[in-house]
C-alpha positions as CSV (number, residue, x, y, z in Angstrom):
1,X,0.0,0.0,0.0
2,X,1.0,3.6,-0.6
3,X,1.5,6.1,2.0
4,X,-2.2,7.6,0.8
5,X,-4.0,4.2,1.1
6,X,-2.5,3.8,4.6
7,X,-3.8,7.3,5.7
8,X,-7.0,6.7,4.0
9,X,-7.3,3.5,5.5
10,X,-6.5,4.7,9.0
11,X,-9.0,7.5,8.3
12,X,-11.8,4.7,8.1
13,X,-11.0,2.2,11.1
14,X,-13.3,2.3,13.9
15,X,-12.5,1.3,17.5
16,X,-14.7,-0.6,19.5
17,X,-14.2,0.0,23.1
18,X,-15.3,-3.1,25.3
19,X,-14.8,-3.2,29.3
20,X,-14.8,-5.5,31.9
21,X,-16.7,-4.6,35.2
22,X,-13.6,-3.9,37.2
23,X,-12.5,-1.5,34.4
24,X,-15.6,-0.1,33.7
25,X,-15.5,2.0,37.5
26,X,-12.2,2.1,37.3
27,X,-12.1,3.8,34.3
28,X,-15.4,6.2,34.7
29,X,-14.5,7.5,38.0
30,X,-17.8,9.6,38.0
31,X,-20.2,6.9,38.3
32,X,-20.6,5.6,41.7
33,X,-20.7,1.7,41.6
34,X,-23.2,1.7,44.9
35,X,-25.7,4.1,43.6
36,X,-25.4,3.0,40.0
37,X,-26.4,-0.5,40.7
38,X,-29.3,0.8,42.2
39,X,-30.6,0.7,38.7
40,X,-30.7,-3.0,38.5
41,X,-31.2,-6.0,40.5
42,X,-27.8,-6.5,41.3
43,X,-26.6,-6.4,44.9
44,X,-23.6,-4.6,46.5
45,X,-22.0,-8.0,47.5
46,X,-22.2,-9.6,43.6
47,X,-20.5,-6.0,42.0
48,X,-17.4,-6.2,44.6
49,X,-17.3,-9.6,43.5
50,X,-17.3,-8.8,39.7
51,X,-14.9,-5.9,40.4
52,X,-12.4,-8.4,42.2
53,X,-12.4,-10.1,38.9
54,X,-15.0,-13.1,39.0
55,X,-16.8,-13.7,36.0
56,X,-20.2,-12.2,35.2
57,X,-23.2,-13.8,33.9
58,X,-23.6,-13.2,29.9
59,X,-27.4,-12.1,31.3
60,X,-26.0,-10.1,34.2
61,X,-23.7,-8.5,32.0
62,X,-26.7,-7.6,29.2
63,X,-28.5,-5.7,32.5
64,X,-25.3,-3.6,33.4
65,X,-25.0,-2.5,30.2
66,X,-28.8,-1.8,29.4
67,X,-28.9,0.3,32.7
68,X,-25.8,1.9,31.4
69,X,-27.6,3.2,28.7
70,X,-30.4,4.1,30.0
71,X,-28.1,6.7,32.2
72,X,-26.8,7.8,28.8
73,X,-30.0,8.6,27.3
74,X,-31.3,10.4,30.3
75,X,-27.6,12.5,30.5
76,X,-28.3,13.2,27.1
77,X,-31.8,14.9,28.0
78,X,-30.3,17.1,30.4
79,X,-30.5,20.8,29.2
80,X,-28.9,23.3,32.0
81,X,-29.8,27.1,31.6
């Protein structure tokens, strides 16, 4: 490839960005683990297990990331005047 298809190439690559739990609230400092879990059915006890690195249920992980979202969509309402 020439030096144009390389840029042009490097131009068009997407990232995706995929966490564990422990990284996720390491990594977003700004959500509180306690209060975010609030949001599911999840108990304290379960997220400092999954954030000492024990394996999450596929189904677990689906409602973590589904209440993520739904923090997203209601950060994204949020107009400040």
């Amino acid at each position: 490839m020439g030096d144009n298809e390389i840029a042009q190439a490097l131009r068009e690559t997407e990232f995706e960005y995929i966490y564990d739990v422990s990284a996720l609230f390491s990594l977003f400092k700004d959500i509180n683990a306690s209060q975010f879990i609030k949001r599911t059915t999840i108990s304290n006890e379960t997220l400092r297990q999954w954030r000492a690195g024990q394996k999450v249920p596929t189904n677990r992980l689906q409602e973590l990331e589904d209440a993520i979202h739904q923090l997203a969509e209601e950060l994204r309402t949020v107009q400040l005047r």
